[in-house]
N, C-alpha and C positions, 0 to 999 in steps of 0.2 A: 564271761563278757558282761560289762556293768551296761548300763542303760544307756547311755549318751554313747559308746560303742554303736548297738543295736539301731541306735536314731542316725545315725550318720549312713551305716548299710543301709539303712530302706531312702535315706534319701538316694542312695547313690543307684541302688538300684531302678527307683523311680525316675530319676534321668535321664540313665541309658535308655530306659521303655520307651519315654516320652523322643530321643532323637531317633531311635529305629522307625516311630511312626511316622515321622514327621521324614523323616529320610526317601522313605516310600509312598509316600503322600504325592512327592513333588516330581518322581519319575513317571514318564512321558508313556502313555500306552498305545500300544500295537493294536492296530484293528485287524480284524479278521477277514471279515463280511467286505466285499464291493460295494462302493457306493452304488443307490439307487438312481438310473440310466431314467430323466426325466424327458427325454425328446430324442429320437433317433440321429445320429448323427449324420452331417451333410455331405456328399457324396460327390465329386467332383469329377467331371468323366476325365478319361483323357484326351490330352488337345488335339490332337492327330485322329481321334474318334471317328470313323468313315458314319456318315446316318446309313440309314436304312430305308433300301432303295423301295419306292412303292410299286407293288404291281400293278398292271395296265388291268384296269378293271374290264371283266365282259362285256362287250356288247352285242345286241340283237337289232339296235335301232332300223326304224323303220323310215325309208327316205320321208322327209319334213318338206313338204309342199310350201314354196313363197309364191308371191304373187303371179297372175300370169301375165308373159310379155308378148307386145304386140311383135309378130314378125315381119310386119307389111315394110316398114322402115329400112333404109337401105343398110344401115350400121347391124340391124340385126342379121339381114340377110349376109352380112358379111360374115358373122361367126359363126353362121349355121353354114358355110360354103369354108370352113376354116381358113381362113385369109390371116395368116402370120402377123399383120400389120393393124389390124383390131384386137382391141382390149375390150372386147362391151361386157365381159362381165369381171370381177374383179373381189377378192377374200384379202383381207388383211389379220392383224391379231387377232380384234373381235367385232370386224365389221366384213359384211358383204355390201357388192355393188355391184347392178347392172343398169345397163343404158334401154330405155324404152325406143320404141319403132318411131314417135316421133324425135328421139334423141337426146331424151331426157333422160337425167344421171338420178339415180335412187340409190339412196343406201340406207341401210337397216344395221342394229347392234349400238355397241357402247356411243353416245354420245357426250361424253363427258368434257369432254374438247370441241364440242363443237364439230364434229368430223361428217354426221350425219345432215348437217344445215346446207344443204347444194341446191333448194329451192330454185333460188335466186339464181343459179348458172344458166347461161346460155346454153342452145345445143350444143352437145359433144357426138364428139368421135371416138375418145378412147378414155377411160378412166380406169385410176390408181389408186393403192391404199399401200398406207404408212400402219404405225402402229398408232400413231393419233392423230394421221392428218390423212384429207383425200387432193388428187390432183386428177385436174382435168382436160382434158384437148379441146379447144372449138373449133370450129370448120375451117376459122382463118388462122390459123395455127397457133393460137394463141393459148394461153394456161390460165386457169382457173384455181384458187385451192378452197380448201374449208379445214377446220380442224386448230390443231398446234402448230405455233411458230416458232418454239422456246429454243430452238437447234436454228433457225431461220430457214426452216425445210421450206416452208411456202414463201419465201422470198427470193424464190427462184427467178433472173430476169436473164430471157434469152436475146439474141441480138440481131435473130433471125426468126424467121416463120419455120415453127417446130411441126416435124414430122411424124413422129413417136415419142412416147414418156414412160416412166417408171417409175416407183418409189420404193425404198424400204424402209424400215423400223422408223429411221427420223432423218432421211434425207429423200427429196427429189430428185428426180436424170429428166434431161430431154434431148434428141435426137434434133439439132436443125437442118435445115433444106441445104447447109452446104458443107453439111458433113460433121459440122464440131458439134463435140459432145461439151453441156454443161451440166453443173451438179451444184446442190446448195443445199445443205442441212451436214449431218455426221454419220460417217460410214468407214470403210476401209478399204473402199473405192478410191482411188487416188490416179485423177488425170489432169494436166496442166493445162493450162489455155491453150496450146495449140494442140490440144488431141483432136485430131481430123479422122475421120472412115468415111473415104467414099466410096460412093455406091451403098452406102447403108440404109435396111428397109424396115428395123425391124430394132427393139432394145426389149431387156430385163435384167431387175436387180436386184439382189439381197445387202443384207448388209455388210457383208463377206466381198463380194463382188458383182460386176456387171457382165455382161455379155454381149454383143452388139452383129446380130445378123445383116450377112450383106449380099444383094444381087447375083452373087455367082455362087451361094449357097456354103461361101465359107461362114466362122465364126472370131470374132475378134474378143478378146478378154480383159479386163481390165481389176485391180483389187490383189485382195491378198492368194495367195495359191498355196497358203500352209497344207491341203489336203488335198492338193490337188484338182481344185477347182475349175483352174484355169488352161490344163491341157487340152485346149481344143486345137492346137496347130492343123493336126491332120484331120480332123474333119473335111468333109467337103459332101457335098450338094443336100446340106441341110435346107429344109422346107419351115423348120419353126423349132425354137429354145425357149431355155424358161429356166429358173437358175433359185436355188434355195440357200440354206446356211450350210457353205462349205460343199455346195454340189452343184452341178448342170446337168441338164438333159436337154436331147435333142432328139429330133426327126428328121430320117434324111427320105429323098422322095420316094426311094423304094419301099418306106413303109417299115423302117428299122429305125429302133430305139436304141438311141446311145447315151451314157450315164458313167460320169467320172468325178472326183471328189471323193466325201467323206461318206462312209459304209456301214457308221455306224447303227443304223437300223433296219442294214438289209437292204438300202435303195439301190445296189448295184443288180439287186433280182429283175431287174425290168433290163439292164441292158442287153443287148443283141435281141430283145423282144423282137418278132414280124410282124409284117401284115397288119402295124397303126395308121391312124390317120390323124393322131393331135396326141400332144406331150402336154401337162401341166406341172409345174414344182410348187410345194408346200414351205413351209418353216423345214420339216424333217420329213415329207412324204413327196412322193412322187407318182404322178398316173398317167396314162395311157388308155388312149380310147381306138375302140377296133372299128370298121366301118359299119357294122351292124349298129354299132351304139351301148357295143357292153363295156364296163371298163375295168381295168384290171390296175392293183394299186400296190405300194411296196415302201416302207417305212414303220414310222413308229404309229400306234393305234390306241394312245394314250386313252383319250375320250370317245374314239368308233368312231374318226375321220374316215377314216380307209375302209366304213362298210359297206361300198359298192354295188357290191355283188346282183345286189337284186335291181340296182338301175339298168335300164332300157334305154334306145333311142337317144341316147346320149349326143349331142353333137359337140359341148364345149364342155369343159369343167375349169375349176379354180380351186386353189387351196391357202389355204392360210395357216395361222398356227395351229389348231388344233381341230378345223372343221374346214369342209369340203364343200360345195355349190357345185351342182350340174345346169348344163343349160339342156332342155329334149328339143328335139327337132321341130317338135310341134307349139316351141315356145314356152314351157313350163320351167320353171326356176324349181330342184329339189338341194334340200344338205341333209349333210349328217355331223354328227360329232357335237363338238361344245357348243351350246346354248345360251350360256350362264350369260349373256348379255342380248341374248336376242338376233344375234347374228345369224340367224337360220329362219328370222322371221315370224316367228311364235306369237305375235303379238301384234296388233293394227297400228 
Protein backbone atom coordinates (compact mmCIF):
# COMPACT_ATOMS: atom_id res chain seq x y z
CA UNK A 1 0.00 0.00 0.00
CA UNK A 2 1.87 3.44 -1.20
CA UNK A 3 1.38 6.56 0.91
CA UNK A 4 -1.57 8.42 -0.41
CA UNK A 5 -3.40 4.88 -0.12
CA UNK A 6 -2.46 5.07 3.83
CA UNK A 7 -3.66 9.15 3.93
CA UNK A 8 -6.96 8.46 2.60
CA UNK A 9 -7.66 5.39 5.34
CA UNK A 10 -6.88 7.60 8.17
CA UNK A 11 -8.81 10.28 6.72
CA UNK A 12 -11.71 8.11 6.41
CA UNK A 13 -11.25 6.47 9.45
CA UNK A 14 -11.13 9.88 11.29
CA UNK A 15 -14.58 10.66 9.91
CA UNK A 16 -16.43 7.91 10.97
CA UNK A 17 -14.83 8.83 14.73
CA UNK A 18 -15.72 12.30 14.46
CA UNK A 19 -19.86 11.47 13.32
CA UNK A 20 -20.12 8.49 15.94
CA UNK A 21 -19.35 11.43 18.49
CA UNK A 22 -21.22 13.83 17.29
CA UNK A 23 -24.23 11.26 16.66
CA UNK A 24 -24.19 10.61 20.61
CA UNK A 25 -23.60 14.08 21.58
CA UNK A 26 -27.03 15.16 20.36
CA UNK A 27 -29.11 12.01 21.88
CA UNK A 28 -31.68 13.11 24.44
CA UNK A 29 -30.80 11.52 28.23
CA UNK A 30 -33.00 9.73 30.58
CA UNK A 31 -33.00 10.87 34.11
CA UNK A 32 -33.02 8.53 36.65
CA UNK A 33 -33.47 10.45 39.97
CA UNK A 34 -37.10 12.28 40.76
CA UNK A 35 -37.12 15.63 40.72
CA UNK A 36 -36.55 17.56 43.98
CA UNK A 37 -40.29 18.08 45.69
CA UNK A 38 -39.74 22.08 46.58
CA UNK A 39 -43.26 22.61 48.56
CA UNK A 40 -45.67 20.06 49.52
CA UNK A 41 -48.43 19.76 47.39
CA UNK A 42 -52.04 21.43 47.76
CA UNK A 43 -54.56 19.23 48.97
CA UNK A 44 -58.14 19.84 48.26
CA UNK A 45 -60.82 18.13 50.44
CA UNK A 46 -63.61 16.94 49.07
CA UNK A 47 -66.88 18.91 48.33
CA UNK A 48 -69.25 16.91 50.06
CA UNK A 49 -66.70 16.82 53.09
CA UNK A 50 -69.07 16.64 56.32
CA UNK A 51 -66.80 19.06 59.27
CA UNK A 52 -66.31 17.82 62.27
CA UNK A 53 -68.84 18.21 64.63
CA UNK A 54 -67.50 20.06 68.06
CA UNK A 55 -68.14 18.68 71.41
CA UNK A 56 -70.24 20.36 73.97
CA UNK A 57 -67.57 21.33 76.24
CA UNK A 58 -68.00 20.56 80.28
CA UNK A 59 -69.56 22.48 82.34
CA UNK A 60 -69.60 23.10 86.31
CA UNK A 61 -70.78 26.81 86.00
CA UNK A 62 -71.88 28.40 88.96
CA UNK A 63 -75.34 30.28 88.88
CA UNK A 64 -74.05 34.27 87.77
CA UNK A 65 -76.01 36.67 90.02
CA UNK A 66 -77.52 40.10 88.03
CA UNK A 67 -78.84 42.59 89.63
CA UNK A 68 -81.51 42.47 92.22
CA UNK A 69 -85.21 43.29 91.42
CA UNK A 70 -87.47 45.08 93.20
CA UNK A 71 -90.70 42.80 93.85
CA UNK A 72 -92.87 45.50 95.48
CA UNK A 73 -94.21 46.39 91.76
CA UNK A 74 -97.22 44.91 90.50
CA UNK A 75 -95.50 43.53 87.00
CA UNK A 76 -93.22 41.77 89.32
CA UNK A 77 -95.59 40.37 91.62
CA UNK A 78 -97.08 39.01 88.52
CA UNK A 79 -94.24 36.73 87.51
CA UNK A 80 -93.59 35.48 90.79
CA UNK A 81 -97.63 34.37 90.99
CA UNK A 82 -96.85 33.07 87.27
CA UNK A 83 -99.48 34.80 85.41
CA UNK A 84 -99.32 33.51 81.60
CA UNK A 85 -99.89 37.05 80.47
CA UNK A 86 -96.52 38.66 81.80
CA UNK A 87 -93.33 38.60 80.13
CA UNK A 88 -91.07 40.63 82.92
CA UNK A 89 -88.30 38.85 82.29
CA UNK A 90 -86.98 38.16 78.87
CA UNK A 91 -83.31 36.10 77.00
CA UNK A 92 -82.77 36.79 73.52
CA UNK A 93 -79.39 35.68 71.41
CA UNK A 94 -77.21 37.62 73.43
CA UNK A 95 -79.21 39.73 75.50
CA UNK A 96 -81.22 39.45 78.91
CA UNK A 97 -84.19 41.52 80.15
CA UNK A 98 -86.09 42.16 82.98
CA UNK A 99 -88.74 44.80 84.14
CA UNK A 100 -88.04 46.44 87.65
CA UNK A 101 -90.96 46.79 90.51
CA UNK A 102 -91.38 50.34 89.30
CA UNK A 103 -91.68 48.95 85.66
CA UNK A 104 -88.67 49.77 84.20
CA UNK A 105 -87.29 47.67 81.26
CA UNK A 106 -83.38 46.76 81.76
CA UNK A 107 -81.41 44.97 79.49
CA UNK A 108 -77.92 43.84 79.62
CA UNK A 109 -75.59 41.99 76.67
CA UNK A 110 -74.58 42.84 72.98
CA UNK A 111 -75.33 46.26 72.35
CA UNK A 112 -74.26 46.70 69.01
CA UNK A 113 -77.61 47.73 67.53
CA UNK A 114 -78.60 49.61 69.97
CA UNK A 115 -80.94 46.87 71.63
CA UNK A 116 -79.66 47.68 75.12
CA UNK A 117 -80.70 51.70 74.84
CA UNK A 118 -84.63 51.40 76.59
CA UNK A 119 -83.64 54.23 78.90
CA UNK A 120 -85.93 56.41 77.45
CA UNK A 121 -89.18 53.82 77.48
CA UNK A 122 -91.96 54.40 79.49
CA UNK A 123 -93.31 51.86 82.01
CA UNK A 124 -93.77 48.47 80.70
CA UNK A 125 -95.69 45.58 81.11
CA UNK A 126 -94.19 43.06 79.26
CA UNK A 127 -90.90 42.96 77.15
CA UNK A 128 -89.20 41.09 74.22
CA UNK A 129 -86.05 40.29 72.54
CA UNK A 130 -85.18 39.67 68.98
CA UNK A 131 -81.82 38.86 68.08
CA UNK A 132 -80.94 42.63 67.64
CA UNK A 133 -83.94 44.29 68.57
CA UNK A 134 -86.05 44.77 71.99
CA UNK A 135 -89.94 45.34 72.04
CA UNK A 136 -91.95 46.76 74.69
CA UNK A 137 -95.62 46.88 76.16
CA UNK A 138 -96.79 50.10 78.06
CA UNK A 139 -99.60 50.29 80.25
CA UNK A 140 -101.71 51.93 77.38
CA UNK A 141 -101.09 49.26 75.14
CA UNK A 142 -98.85 50.64 73.12
CA UNK A 143 -95.19 49.42 71.81
CA UNK A 144 -91.99 50.51 72.24
CA UNK A 145 -88.67 49.23 70.45
CA UNK A 146 -84.79 49.70 70.63
CA UNK A 147 -82.32 47.88 68.71
CA UNK A 148 -82.50 46.90 64.61
CA UNK A 149 -84.88 47.89 61.96
CA UNK A 150 -82.96 46.56 58.85
CA UNK A 151 -86.10 43.65 58.60
CA UNK A 152 -88.56 46.76 59.83
CA UNK A 153 -89.14 44.41 62.93
CA UNK A 154 -89.49 47.63 65.09
CA UNK A 155 -91.88 49.08 62.57
CA UNK A 156 -94.46 47.33 63.96
CA UNK A 157 -97.97 49.65 63.82
CA UNK A 158 -100.97 47.96 65.50
CA UNK A 159 -104.39 49.34 65.05
CA UNK A 160 -105.55 48.49 68.25
CA UNK A 161 -104.60 48.66 72.02
CA UNK A 162 -102.14 45.58 72.30
CA UNK A 163 -102.50 42.97 74.86
CA UNK A 164 -99.49 40.80 74.41
CA UNK A 165 -96.13 40.81 72.27
CA UNK A 166 -93.39 38.60 71.12
CA UNK A 167 -90.57 38.66 69.01
CA UNK A 168 -87.98 36.38 67.33
CA UNK A 169 -84.73 36.44 65.59
CA UNK A 170 -85.88 39.79 63.34
CA UNK A 171 -89.53 39.91 63.56
CA UNK A 172 -92.18 41.49 66.19
CA UNK A 173 -96.01 39.82 66.88
CA UNK A 174 -98.52 41.63 68.85
CA UNK A 175 -101.80 40.27 70.32
CA UNK A 176 -104.56 43.30 70.10
CA UNK A 177 -107.69 43.80 72.37
CA UNK A 178 -109.88 42.47 69.44
CA UNK A 179 -108.29 39.64 68.76
CA UNK A 180 -106.08 40.16 65.48
CA UNK A 181 -102.84 39.31 65.42
CA UNK A 182 -100.02 41.65 63.64
CA UNK A 183 -96.37 40.97 62.68
CA UNK A 184 -93.63 43.05 61.14
CA UNK A 185 -90.10 42.02 60.47
CA UNK A 186 -88.96 38.21 58.85
CA UNK A 187 -90.03 34.96 60.02
CA UNK A 188 -91.89 31.95 58.84
CA UNK A 189 -94.82 32.96 60.65
CA UNK A 190 -97.29 33.66 57.98
CA UNK A 191 -100.95 35.26 58.92
CA UNK A 192 -102.90 37.58 56.84
CA UNK A 193 -104.78 40.55 57.98
CA UNK A 194 -107.71 39.03 59.04
CA UNK A 195 -106.00 36.44 61.41
CA UNK A 196 -108.45 36.87 64.38
CA UNK A 197 -108.26 34.61 67.92
CA UNK A 198 -110.64 35.52 70.31
CA UNK A 199 -110.59 35.18 73.55
CA UNK A 200 -106.87 35.25 73.35
CA UNK A 201 -104.72 35.92 76.55
CA UNK A 202 -101.46 35.16 75.97
CA UNK A 203 -98.75 34.92 72.58
CA UNK A 204 -95.02 33.45 71.79
CA UNK A 205 -92.77 33.25 68.99
CA UNK A 206 -89.85 31.68 67.29
CA UNK A 207 -88.91 32.18 64.15
CA UNK A 208 -90.26 28.84 62.96
CA UNK A 209 -93.54 29.68 64.40
CA UNK A 210 -95.97 31.33 66.83
CA UNK A 211 -98.40 30.06 69.30
CA UNK A 212 -101.35 32.00 70.59
CA UNK A 213 -103.03 30.94 74.17
CA UNK A 214 -106.63 31.33 74.60
CA UNK A 215 -109.17 31.75 77.62
CA UNK A 216 -110.46 28.25 77.49
CA UNK A 217 -106.94 26.91 77.87
CA UNK A 218 -106.79 25.79 74.09
CA UNK A 219 -103.68 26.57 71.81
CA UNK A 220 -103.82 28.18 68.47
CA UNK A 221 -100.57 27.79 65.91
CA UNK A 222 -99.60 29.65 63.38
CA UNK A 223 -95.94 29.29 60.96
CA UNK A 224 -94.28 26.36 59.49
CA UNK A 225 -95.00 22.80 61.13
CA UNK A 226 -92.08 21.02 59.01
CA UNK A 227 -91.43 19.22 62.69
CA UNK A 228 -94.03 19.36 63.87
CA UNK A 229 -94.32 22.34 65.76
CA UNK A 230 -97.69 23.10 65.31
CA UNK A 231 -99.78 20.09 66.59
CA UNK A 232 -101.30 21.49 69.33
CA UNK A 233 -105.18 20.83 68.05
CA UNK A 234 -105.72 18.53 71.14
CA UNK A 235 -104.25 20.24 73.69
CA UNK A 236 -106.56 21.61 76.01
CA UNK A 237 -106.76 23.55 79.49
CA UNK A 238 -103.22 24.68 78.90
CA UNK A 239 -102.22 27.35 81.68
CA UNK A 240 -98.94 28.81 79.86
CA UNK A 241 -96.75 28.10 76.19
CA UNK A 242 -93.58 29.07 75.09
CA UNK A 243 -92.32 27.90 71.72
CA UNK A 244 -88.41 27.57 70.37
CA UNK A 245 -86.98 26.65 66.77
CA UNK A 246 -89.16 23.96 65.58
CA UNK A 247 -90.71 23.06 69.04
CA UNK A 248 -93.57 24.08 71.68
CA UNK A 249 -94.20 23.44 75.20
CA UNK A 250 -96.89 23.81 77.32
CA UNK A 251 -98.42 23.50 80.79
CA UNK A 252 -101.82 22.33 81.30
CA UNK A 253 -103.35 23.26 84.94
CA UNK A 254 -102.88 19.84 86.28
CA UNK A 255 -99.21 20.60 86.49
CA UNK A 256 -98.20 18.36 83.10
CA UNK A 257 -95.68 19.35 80.66
CA UNK A 258 -96.38 18.92 77.06
CA UNK A 259 -93.56 19.08 74.31
CA UNK A 260 -93.97 18.45 70.30
CA UNK A 261 -91.91 19.39 67.45
CA UNK A 262 -88.34 18.77 66.83
CA UNK A 263 -86.25 16.08 69.19
CA UNK A 264 -83.29 16.93 68.07
CA UNK A 265 -81.52 17.50 71.46
CA UNK A 266 -83.54 15.52 73.61
CA UNK A 267 -86.43 18.26 74.46
CA UNK A 268 -89.13 15.59 74.18
CA UNK A 269 -87.35 14.40 77.85
CA UNK A 270 -89.58 16.99 79.63
CA UNK A 271 -92.93 15.87 78.12
CA UNK A 272 -95.51 14.18 80.23
CA UNK A 273 -93.20 15.75 83.09
CA UNK A 274 -95.67 16.32 86.49
CA UNK A 275 -96.24 18.24 89.10
CA UNK A 276 -94.73 21.85 87.10
CA UNK A 277 -95.90 25.08 87.65
CA UNK A 278 -94.09 27.32 84.66
CA UNK A 279 -92.64 26.06 81.05
CA UNK A 280 -89.96 28.19 79.46
CA UNK A 281 -88.53 27.55 75.68
CA UNK A 282 -84.84 28.28 74.49
CA UNK A 283 -83.36 28.62 70.90
CA UNK A 284 -82.99 24.52 71.38
CA UNK A 285 -83.67 24.07 75.22
CA UNK A 286 -86.51 23.71 77.09
CA UNK A 287 -87.37 24.02 81.28
CA UNK A 288 -89.55 23.44 83.68
CA UNK A 289 -90.04 24.77 87.09
CA UNK A 290 -91.51 22.52 90.11
CA UNK A 291 -93.35 24.52 92.87
CA UNK A 292 -90.53 24.13 95.19
CA UNK A 293 -88.41 26.39 92.81
CA UNK A 294 -85.97 23.49 91.44
CA UNK A 295 -85.83 23.31 87.68
CA UNK A 296 -85.36 20.66 85.55
CA UNK A 297 -84.06 21.36 81.82
CA UNK A 298 -83.68 19.28 78.48
CA UNK A 299 -81.90 20.20 75.09
CA UNK A 300 -78.73 21.12 73.93
CA UNK A 301 -75.88 22.23 76.66
CA UNK A 302 -73.69 23.78 74.25
CA UNK A 303 -72.15 26.54 76.56
CA UNK A 304 -73.89 25.14 80.30
CA UNK A 305 -77.37 26.80 79.46
CA UNK A 306 -79.09 23.79 80.98
CA UNK A 307 -76.87 23.89 84.42
CA UNK A 308 -79.78 24.37 86.66
CA UNK A 309 -79.47 21.93 88.99
CA UNK A 310 -78.15 23.78 91.80
CA UNK A 311 -80.90 26.78 91.44
CA UNK A 312 -83.38 27.17 94.13
CA UNK A 313 -86.59 29.15 94.70
CA UNK A 314 -87.03 29.48 91.24
CA UNK A 315 -90.28 31.21 90.37
CA UNK A 316 -89.58 32.43 86.42
CA UNK A 317 -86.97 31.38 84.07
CA UNK A 318 -86.07 32.59 80.37
CA UNK A 319 -83.93 31.11 77.69
CA UNK A 320 -82.38 32.30 74.92
CA UNK A 321 -79.73 30.96 72.46
CA UNK A 322 -77.29 29.65 74.39
CA UNK A 323 -77.93 31.02 78.19
CA UNK A 324 -80.63 30.77 80.73
CA UNK A 325 -81.92 33.77 83.45
CA UNK A 326 -83.80 32.70 86.41
CA UNK A 327 -86.02 34.91 88.32
CA UNK A 328 -85.97 33.61 92.60
CA UNK A 329 -88.86 34.31 94.62
CA UNK A 330 -87.11 36.61 96.57
CA UNK A 331 -86.37 38.82 93.57
CA UNK A 332 -82.73 37.76 92.42
CA UNK A 333 -81.99 37.75 88.64
CA UNK A 334 -79.32 34.29 88.22
CA UNK A 335 -77.89 32.69 84.49
CA UNK A 336 -75.87 30.35 83.27
CA UNK A 337 -74.32 29.61 80.03
CA UNK A 338 -72.78 32.09 77.28
CA UNK A 339 -71.34 35.28 78.54
CA UNK A 340 -69.22 36.22 75.61
CA UNK A 341 -71.43 39.54 75.46
CA UNK A 342 -72.28 40.08 78.94
CA UNK A 343 -75.78 38.80 78.79
CA UNK A 344 -75.59 37.30 82.31
CA UNK A 345 -74.54 40.48 83.57
CA UNK A 346 -70.83 40.22 84.51
CA UNK A 347 -70.21 43.67 84.15
CA UNK A 348 -71.83 47.23 85.56
Amino acid sequence: MNRHARFIIMISVALCALVCIMFFAVQPRTLTEAPVQTSAPTQTPAPDAEPTPEAEPASDAEPTPIPTVDTSGKVAQAILENDAQTHAIAAGYANSAWIDGEGRAHIVGDNEYGQCDVSGWPVVTAVALGDRHAVGLTEDGTLVFSGDNAQRQCSLTPTARVTAIAASSYASYALQEDGRLVMAGESEVEWGAESVVENAIAMRASYTHAVVLKNDGTVIAFGSNKRGACDVDGWTDIMMVDCGYDFTIALDSEGTVHVVGQNDYGLEALDGLTGMSAVAAGATECLAIAPDGHVTAAGSNYLGQLDVDGWTDIAAVAAGYRHTIGLTKDGQLVGTGDDAFGQLGLYD
